[in-house]
N, CA, C and O atoms as a GROMACS GRO file, in nm:
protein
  268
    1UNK      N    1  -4.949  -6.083  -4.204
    1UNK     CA    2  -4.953  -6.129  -4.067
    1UNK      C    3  -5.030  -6.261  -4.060
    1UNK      O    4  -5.142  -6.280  -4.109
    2UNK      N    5  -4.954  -6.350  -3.992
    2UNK     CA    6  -5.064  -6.501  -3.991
    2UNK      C    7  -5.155  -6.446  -3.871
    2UNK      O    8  -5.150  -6.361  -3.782
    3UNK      N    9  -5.244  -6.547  -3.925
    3UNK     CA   10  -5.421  -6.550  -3.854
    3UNK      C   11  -5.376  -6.603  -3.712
    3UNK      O   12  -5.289  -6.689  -3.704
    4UNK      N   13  -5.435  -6.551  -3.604
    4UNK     CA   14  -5.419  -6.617  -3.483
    4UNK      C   15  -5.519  -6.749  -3.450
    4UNK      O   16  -5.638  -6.750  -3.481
    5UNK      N   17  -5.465  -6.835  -3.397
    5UNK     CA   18  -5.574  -6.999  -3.350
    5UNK      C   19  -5.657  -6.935  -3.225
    5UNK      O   20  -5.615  -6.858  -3.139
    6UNK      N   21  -5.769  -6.983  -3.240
    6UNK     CA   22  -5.897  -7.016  -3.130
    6UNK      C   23  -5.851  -7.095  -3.033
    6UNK      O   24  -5.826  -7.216  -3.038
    7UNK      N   25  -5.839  -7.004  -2.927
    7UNK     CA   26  -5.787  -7.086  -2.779
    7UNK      C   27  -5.930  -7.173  -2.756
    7UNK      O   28  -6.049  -7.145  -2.746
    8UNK      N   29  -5.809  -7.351  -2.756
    8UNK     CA   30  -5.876  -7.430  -2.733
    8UNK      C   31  -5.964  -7.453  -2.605
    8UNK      O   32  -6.056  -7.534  -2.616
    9UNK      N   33  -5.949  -7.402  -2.506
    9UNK     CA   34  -6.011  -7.384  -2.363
    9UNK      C   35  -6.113  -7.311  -2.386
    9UNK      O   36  -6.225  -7.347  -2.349
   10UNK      N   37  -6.090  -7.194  -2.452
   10UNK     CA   38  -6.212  -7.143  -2.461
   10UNK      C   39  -6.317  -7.152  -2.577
   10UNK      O   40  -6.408  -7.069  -2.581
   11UNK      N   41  -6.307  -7.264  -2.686
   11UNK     CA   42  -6.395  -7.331  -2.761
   11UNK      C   43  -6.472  -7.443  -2.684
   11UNK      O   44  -6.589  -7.476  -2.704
   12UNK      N   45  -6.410  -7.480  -2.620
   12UNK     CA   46  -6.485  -7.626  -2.494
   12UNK      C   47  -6.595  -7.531  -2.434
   12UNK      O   48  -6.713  -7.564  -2.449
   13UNK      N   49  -6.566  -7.413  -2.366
   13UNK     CA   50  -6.585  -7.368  -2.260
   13UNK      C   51  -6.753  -7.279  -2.334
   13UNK      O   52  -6.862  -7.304  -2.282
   14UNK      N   53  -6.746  -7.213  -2.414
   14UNK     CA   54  -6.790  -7.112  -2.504
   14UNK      C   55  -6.882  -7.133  -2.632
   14UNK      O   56  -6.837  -7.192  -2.730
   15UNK      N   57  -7.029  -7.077  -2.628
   15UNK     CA   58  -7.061  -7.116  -2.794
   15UNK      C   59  -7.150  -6.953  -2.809
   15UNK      O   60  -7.187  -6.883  -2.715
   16UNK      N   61  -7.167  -6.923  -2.965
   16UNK     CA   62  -7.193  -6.829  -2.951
   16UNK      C   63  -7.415  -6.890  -2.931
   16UNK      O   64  -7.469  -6.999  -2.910
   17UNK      N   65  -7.463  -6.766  -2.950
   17UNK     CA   66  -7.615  -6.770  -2.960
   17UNK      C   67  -7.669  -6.719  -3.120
   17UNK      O   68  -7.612  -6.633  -3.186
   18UNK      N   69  -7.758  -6.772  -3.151
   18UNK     CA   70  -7.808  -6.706  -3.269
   18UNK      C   71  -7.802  -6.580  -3.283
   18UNK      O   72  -7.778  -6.539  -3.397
   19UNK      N   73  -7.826  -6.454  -3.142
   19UNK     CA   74  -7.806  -6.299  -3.194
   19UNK      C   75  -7.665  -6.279  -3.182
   19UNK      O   76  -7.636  -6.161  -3.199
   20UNK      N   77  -7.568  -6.353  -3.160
   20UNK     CA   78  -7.493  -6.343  -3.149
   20UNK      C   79  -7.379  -6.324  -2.979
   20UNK      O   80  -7.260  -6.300  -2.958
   21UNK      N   81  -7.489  -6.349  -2.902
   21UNK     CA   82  -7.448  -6.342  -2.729
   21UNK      C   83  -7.361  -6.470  -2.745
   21UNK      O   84  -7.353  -6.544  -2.843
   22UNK      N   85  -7.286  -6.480  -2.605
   22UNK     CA   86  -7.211  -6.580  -2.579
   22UNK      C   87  -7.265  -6.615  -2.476
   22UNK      O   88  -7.314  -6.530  -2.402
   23UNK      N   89  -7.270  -6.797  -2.435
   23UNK     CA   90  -7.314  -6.814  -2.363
   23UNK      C   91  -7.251  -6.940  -2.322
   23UNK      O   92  -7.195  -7.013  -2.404
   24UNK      N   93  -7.263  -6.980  -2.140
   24UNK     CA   94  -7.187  -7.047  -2.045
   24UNK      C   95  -7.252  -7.105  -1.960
   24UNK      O   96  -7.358  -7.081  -1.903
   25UNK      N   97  -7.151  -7.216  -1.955
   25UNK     CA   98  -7.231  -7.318  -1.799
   25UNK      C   99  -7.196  -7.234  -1.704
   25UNK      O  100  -7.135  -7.129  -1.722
   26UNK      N  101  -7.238  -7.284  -1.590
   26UNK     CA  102  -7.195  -7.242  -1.456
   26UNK      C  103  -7.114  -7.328  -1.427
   26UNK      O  104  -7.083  -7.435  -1.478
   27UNK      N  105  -7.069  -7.255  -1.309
   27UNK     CA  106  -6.929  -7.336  -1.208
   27UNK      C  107  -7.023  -7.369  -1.095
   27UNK      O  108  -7.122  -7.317  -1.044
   28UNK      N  109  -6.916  -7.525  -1.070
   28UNK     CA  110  -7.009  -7.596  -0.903
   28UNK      C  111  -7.116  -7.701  -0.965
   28UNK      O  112  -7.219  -7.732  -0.904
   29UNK      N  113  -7.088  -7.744  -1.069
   29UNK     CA  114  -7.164  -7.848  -1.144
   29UNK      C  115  -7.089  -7.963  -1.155
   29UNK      O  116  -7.151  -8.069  -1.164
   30UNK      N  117  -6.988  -7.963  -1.156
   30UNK     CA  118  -6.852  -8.089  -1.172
   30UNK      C  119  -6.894  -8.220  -1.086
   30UNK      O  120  -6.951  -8.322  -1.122
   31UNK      N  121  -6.835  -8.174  -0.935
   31UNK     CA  122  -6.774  -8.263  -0.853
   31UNK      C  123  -6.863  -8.214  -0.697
   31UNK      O  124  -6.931  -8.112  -0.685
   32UNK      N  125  -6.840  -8.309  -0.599
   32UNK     CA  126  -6.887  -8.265  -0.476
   32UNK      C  127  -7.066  -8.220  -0.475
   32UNK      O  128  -7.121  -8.133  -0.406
   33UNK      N  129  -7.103  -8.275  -0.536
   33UNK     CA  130  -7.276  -8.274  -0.555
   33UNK      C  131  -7.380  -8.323  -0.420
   33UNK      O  132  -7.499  -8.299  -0.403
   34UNK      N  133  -7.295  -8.389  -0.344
   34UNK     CA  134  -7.353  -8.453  -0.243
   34UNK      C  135  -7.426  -8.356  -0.119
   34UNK      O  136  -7.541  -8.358  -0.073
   35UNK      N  137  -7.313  -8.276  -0.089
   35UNK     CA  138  -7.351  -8.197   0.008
   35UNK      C  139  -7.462  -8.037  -0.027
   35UNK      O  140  -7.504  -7.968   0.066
   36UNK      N  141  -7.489  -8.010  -0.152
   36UNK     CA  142  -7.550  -7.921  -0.260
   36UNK      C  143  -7.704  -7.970  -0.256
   36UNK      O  144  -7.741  -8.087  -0.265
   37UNK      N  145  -7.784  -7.858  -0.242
   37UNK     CA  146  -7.908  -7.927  -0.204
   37UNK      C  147  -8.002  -7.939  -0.368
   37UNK      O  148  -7.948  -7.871  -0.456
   38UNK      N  149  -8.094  -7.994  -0.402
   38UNK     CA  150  -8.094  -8.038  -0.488
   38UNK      C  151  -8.198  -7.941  -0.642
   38UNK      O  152  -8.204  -7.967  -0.762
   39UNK      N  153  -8.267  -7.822  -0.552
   39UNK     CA  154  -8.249  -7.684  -0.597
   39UNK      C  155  -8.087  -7.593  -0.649
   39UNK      O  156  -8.050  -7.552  -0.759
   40UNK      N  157  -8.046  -7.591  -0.560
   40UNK     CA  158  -7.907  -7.574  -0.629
   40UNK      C  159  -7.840  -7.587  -0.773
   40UNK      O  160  -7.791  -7.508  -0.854
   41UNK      N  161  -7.862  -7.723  -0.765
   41UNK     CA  162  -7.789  -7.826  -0.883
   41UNK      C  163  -7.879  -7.798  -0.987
   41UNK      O  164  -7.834  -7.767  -1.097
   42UNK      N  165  -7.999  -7.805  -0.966
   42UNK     CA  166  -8.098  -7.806  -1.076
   42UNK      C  167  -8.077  -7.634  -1.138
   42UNK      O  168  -8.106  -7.608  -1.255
   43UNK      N  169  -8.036  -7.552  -1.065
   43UNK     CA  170  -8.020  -7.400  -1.150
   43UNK      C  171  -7.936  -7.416  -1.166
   43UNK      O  172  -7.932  -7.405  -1.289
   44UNK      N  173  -7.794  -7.449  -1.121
   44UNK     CA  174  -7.677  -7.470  -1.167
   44UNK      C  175  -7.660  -7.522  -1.370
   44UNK      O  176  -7.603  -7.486  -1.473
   45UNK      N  177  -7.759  -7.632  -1.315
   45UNK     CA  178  -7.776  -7.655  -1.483
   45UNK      C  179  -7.815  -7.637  -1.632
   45UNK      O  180  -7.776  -7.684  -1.739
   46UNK      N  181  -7.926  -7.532  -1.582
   46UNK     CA  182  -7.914  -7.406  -1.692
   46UNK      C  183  -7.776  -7.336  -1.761
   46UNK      O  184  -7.681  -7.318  -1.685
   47UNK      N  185  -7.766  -7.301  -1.881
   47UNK     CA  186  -7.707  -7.225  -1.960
   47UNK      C  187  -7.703  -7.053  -1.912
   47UNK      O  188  -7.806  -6.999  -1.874
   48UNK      N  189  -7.616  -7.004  -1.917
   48UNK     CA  190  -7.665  -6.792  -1.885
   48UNK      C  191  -7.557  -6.770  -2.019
   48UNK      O  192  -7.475  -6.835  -2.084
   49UNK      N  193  -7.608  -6.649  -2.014
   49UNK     CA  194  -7.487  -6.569  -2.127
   49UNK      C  195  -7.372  -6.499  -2.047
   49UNK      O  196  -7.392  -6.484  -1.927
   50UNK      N  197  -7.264  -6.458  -2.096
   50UNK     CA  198  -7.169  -6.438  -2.030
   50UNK      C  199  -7.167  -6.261  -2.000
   50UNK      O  200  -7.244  -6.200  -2.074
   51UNK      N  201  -7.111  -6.201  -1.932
   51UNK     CA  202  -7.156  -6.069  -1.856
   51UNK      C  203  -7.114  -5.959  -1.920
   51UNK      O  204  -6.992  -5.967  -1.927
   52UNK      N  205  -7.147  -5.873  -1.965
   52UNK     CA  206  -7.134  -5.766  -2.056
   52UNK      C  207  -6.969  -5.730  -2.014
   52UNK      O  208  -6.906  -5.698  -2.114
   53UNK      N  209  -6.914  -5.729  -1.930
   53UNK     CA  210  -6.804  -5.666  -1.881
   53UNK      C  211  -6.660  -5.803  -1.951
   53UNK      O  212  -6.539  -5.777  -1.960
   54UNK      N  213  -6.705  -5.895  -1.976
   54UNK     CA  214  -6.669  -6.013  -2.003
   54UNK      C  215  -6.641  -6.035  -2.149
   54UNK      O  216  -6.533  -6.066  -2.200
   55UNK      N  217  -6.755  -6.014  -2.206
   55UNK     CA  218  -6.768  -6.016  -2.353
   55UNK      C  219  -6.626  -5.998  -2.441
   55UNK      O  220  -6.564  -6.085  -2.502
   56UNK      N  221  -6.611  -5.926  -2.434
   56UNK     CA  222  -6.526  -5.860  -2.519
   56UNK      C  223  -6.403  -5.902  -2.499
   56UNK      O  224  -6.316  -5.857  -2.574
   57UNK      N  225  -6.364  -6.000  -2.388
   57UNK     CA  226  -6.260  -6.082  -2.312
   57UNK      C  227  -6.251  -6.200  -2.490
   57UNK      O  228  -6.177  -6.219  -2.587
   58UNK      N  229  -6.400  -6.254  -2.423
   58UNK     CA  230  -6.386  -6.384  -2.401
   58UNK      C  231  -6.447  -6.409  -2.603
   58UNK      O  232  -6.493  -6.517  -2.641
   59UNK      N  233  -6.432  -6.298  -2.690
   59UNK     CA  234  -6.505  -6.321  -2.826
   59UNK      C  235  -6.377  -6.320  -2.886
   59UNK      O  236  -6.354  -6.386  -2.988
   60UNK      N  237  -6.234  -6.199  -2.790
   60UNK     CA  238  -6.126  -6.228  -2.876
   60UNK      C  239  -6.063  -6.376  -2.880
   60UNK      O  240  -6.003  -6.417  -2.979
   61UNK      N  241  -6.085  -6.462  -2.746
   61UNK     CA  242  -6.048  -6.585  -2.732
   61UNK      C  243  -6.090  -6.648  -2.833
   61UNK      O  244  -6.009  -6.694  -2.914
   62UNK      N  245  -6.247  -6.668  -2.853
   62UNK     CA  246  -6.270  -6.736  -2.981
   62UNK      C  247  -6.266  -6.696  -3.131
   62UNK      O  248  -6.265  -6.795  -3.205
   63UNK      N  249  -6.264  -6.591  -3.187
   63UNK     CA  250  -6.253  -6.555  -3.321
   63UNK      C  251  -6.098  -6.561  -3.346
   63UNK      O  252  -6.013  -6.517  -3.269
   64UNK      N  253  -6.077  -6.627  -3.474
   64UNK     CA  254  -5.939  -6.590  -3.476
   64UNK      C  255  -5.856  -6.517  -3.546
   64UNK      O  256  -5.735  -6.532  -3.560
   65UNK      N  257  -5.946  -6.411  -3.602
   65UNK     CA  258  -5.938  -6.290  -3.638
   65UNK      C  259  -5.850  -6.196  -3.530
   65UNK      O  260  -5.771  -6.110  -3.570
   66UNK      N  261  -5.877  -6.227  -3.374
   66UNK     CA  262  -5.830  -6.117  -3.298
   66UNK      C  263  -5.858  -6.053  -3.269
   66UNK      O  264  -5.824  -6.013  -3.158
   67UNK      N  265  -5.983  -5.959  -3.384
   67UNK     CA  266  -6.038  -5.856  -3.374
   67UNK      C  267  -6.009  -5.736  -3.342
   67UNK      O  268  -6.096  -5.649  -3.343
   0.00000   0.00000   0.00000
């Protein structure tokens, strides 16, 4: 069976952590900053890990094993 490719969207999007968590920007950081007060933006810009319910989504996207 050939190896499946690492969806490219979700290599941009996705990196893993040293224990192995995955972790993500937030959304609402892009565009339209103006009207966003400036607390907002500043947590917005932190890193989080992605949500236990999620995981397991988003590790088959990147390994290309499949798993």
């Amino acid at each position: 069976m050939p190896t499946l490719k690492t969806k490219s969207s979700a290599k941009k999007r996705f990196a893993f952590t040293g224990t192995g968590k995955i972790k993500r920007k937030h959304a609402y950081h892009s565009h339209i900053l103006t009207k966003k007060e400036t607390t907002q933006k500043r947590n917005l810009d932190h890193t989080t890990l992605v949500s236990r319910d999620d995981e397991k989504r988003v590790k088959r996207m990147l390994l290309s094993s499949g798993m």
